[in-house]
LUMTOR-329163 format. One record per residue: residue in three letters; z, x, y of N, C-alpha, C in turn. Coordinates in steps of 0.05 Angstrom, whole numbers, plus 5000, padded with zeros to 4 digits. Layout:
# LUMTOR-329163
ALAZXYZXYZXY
...
***
This chain:
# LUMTOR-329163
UNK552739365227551039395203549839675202
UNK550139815174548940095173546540155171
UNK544840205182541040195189540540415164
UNK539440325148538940515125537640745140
UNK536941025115536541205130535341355108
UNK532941495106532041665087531241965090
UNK530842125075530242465077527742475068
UNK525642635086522542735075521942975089
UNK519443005081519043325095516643215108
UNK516843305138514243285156511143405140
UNK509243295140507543355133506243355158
UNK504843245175503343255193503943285217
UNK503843415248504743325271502243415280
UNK502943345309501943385333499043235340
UNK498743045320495642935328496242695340
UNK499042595348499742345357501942415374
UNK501642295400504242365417506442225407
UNK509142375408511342265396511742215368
UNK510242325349508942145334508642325307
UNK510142415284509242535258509242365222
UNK508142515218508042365190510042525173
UNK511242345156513642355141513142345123
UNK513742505087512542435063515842355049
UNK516742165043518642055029517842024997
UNK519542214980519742344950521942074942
UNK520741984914523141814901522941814869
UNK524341714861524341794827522841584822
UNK521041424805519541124793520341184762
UNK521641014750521140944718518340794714
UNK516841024693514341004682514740764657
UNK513940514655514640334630513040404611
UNK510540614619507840674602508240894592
UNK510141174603510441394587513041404579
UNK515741174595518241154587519841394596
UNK518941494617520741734631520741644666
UNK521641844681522341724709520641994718
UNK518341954736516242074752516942084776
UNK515342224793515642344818514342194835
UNK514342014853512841904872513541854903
UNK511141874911511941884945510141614961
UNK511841684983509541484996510541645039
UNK507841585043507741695072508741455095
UNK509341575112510841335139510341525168
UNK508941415188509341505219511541405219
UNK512641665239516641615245516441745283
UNK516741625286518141675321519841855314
UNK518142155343519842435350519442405368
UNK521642285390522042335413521842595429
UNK523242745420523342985432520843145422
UNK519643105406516843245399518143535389
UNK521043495363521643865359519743775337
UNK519743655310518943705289517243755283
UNK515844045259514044205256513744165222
UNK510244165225509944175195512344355173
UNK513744195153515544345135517044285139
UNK518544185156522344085166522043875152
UNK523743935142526543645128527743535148
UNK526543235143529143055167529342875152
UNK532042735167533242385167531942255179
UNK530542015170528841895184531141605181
UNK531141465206532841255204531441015214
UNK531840715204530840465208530740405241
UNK529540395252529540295283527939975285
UNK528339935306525739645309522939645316
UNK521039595308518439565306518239695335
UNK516439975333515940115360512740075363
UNK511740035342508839935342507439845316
UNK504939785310504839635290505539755263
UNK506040055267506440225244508940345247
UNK509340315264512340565261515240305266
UNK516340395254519740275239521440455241
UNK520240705244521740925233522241085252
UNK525541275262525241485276526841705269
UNK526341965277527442215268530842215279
UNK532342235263535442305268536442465271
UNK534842645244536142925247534243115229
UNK535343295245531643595232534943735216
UNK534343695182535843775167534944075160
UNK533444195151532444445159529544505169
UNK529944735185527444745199525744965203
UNK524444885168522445085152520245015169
UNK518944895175516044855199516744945222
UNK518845055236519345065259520045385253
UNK520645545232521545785219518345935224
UNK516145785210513945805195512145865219
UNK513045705237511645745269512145985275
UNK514746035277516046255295514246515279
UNK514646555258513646725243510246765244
UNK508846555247506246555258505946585284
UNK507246685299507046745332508347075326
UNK509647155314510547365308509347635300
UNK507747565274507847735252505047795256
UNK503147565270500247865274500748065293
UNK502247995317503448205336504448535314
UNK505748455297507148735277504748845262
UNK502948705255501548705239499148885264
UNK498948745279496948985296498149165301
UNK500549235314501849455313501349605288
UNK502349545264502049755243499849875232
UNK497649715248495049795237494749915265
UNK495149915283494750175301495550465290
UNK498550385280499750645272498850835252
UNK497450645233495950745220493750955218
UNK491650725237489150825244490351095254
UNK492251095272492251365286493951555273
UNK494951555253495451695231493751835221
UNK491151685212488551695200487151865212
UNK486351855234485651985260486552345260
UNK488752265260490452525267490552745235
UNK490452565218489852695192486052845190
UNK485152695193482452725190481552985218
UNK482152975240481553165260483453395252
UNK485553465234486553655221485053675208
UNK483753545190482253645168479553815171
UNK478953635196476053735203476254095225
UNK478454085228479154365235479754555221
UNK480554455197481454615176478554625155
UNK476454555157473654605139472954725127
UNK473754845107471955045093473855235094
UNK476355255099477855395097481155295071
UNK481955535063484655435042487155315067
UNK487755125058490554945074492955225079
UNK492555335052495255545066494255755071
UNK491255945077491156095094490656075118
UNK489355745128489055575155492555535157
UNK494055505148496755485162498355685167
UNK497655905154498856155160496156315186
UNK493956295189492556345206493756235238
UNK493756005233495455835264498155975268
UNK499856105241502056165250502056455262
UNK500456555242500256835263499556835287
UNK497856675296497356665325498956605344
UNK500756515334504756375338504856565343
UNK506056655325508956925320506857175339
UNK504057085339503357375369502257295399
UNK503556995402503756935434500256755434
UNK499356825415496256575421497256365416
UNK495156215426494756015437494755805408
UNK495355715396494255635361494555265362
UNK494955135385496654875381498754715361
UNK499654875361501754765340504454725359
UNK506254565355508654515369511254725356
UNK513154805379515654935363515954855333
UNK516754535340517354345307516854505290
UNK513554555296512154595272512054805255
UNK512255005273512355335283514255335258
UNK517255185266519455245259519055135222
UNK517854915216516954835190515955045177
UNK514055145192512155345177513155575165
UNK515055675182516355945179518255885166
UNK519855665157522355605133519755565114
UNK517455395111516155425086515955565065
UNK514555835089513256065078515756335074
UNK518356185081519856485091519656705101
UNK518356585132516856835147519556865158
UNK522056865153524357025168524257325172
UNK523157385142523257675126520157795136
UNK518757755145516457855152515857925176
UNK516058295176515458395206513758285230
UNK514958325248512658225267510358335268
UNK509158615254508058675266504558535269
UNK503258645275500458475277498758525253
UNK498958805245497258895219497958755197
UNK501158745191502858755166502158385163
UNK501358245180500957975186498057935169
UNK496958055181493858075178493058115148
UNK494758345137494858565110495058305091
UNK497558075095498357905083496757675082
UNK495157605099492757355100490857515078
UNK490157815087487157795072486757855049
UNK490257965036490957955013491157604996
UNK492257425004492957164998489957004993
UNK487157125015484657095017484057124995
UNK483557404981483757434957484557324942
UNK487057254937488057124913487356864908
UNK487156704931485156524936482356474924
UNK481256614928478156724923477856774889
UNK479856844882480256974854481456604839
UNK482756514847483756324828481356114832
UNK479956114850478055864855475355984825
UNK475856234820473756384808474556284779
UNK476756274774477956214759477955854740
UNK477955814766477755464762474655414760
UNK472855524766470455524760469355554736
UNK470055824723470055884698471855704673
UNK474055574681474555374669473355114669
UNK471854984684470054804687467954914672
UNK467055114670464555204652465355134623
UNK467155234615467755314586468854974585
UNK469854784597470154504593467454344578
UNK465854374600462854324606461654354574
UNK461154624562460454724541461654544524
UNK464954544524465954394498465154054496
UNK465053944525463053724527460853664522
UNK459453884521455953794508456253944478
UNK458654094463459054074441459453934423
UNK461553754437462253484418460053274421
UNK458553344437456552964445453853134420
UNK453853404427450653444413450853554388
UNK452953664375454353784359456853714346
UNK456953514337459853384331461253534300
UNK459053554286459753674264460953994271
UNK459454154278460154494285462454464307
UNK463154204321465754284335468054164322
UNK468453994298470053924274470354234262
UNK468654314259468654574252470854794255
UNK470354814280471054954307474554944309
UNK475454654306477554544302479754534275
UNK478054544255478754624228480354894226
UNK478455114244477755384240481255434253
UNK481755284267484355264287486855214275
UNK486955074244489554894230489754654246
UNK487454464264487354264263486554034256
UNK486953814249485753644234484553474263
UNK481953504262479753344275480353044276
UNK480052904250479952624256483252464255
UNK484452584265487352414275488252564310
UNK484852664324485052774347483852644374
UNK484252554396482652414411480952654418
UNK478452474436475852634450477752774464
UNK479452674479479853014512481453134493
UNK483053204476485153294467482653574450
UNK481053444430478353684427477053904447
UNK476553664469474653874489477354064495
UNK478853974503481554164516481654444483
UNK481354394463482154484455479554714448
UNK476454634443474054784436474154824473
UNK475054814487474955014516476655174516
UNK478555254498479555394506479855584489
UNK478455514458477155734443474555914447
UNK473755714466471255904477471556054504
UNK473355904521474756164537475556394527
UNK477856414518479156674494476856764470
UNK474956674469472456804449470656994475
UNK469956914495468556974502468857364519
***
């Protein structure tokens, strides 16, 4: 005789030796809405071997009364998504602290560059470390880096000597110094066209007219951009 045999997915283990809960899915015809619904019903099923993990699909097959509740025992672990789900939860905080190490010390190593580099421009602090390269000081930087720096900048072409090195930082200082002066003065003349349009809306329609543009088919930044940069070139 063939011992019937059904498929469910473990819902519960390990609170009972030998012992999990089984949720068995079946179709029911509804006579009240006249369609066929989803219904389950739960069963303790004998796991001998104690594999099955919340989420596995098994065959649960008819056995003889093992106690006052269980009828039922595991045949076969048809897939073994709870047992996947485990593995992966014993796994993945391990990677996960790792990458947040790697991080942090990324972070670390970014920020103690930065804090060395203070108050200084990124590319006259990187050309500063290299000169100290290319004249035998001490600068900490690795060959690697040495070697990055100098394809960057195309220091192939640039004498060794110590002056002509120097000539070239405190020139680039300058130019430095000059464009920051620059970006300043653009922030000013922004500034202005911002408390033009908020306090003066009419005289900077104006302003915009005076240009061959039509004001009201113009957004706010597209104005300021535009009365900043008539008052730059006016001034």
């Amino acid at each position: 005789m063939v011992k019937p045999s059904l498929t469910g997915v473990v819902i519960s283990q390990g609170k009972m030796a030998k012992t999990v809960k089984v949720r068995i899915q079946k179709l029911r015809w509804n006579s009240v809405v006249s369609k066929y619904v989803v219904d389950h019903k739960n069963m303790l099923v004998h796991d001998e071997l104690d594999k099955c993990r919340e989420g596995d699909v098994v065959r649960v097959q008819y056995v003889r009364p093992l106690s006052a509740r269980k009828s039922w025992a595991v045949a076969e672990i048809m897939k073994l998504k709870g047992t996947s789900w485990q593995k992966y939860q014993e796994v993945i905080p391990e990677q996960v602290r790792e990458d947040e190490l790697q991080k942090l010390k990324q972070f670390r190593d970014a920020r103690l560059q930065r804090e060395k580099l203070d108050g200084q421009d990124p590319v006259v602090a990187e050309l500063r470390l290299l000169e100290q390269s290319l004249n035998g000081a001490e600068s900490g930087l690795s060959a690697e880096k040495v070697q990055e720096l100098k394809a960057k900048y195309n220091l192939e072409a640039w004498p060794p000597a110590h002056e002509v090195v120097r000539l070239d930082l405190a020139e680039l200082e300058e130019q430095t110094e000059t464009l920051h002066s620059e970006i300043q003065g653009t922030q000013k003349y922004t500034d202005e066209a911002r408390r033009l349009l908020a306090e003066s809306p009419a005289e900077a329609d104006e302003i915009i007219k005076s240009l061959g543009k039509d004001p009201s088919v113009l957004k706010a930044g597209i104005k300021r951009n535009i009365i900043a940069k008539h008052l730059r070139k006016s001034a």
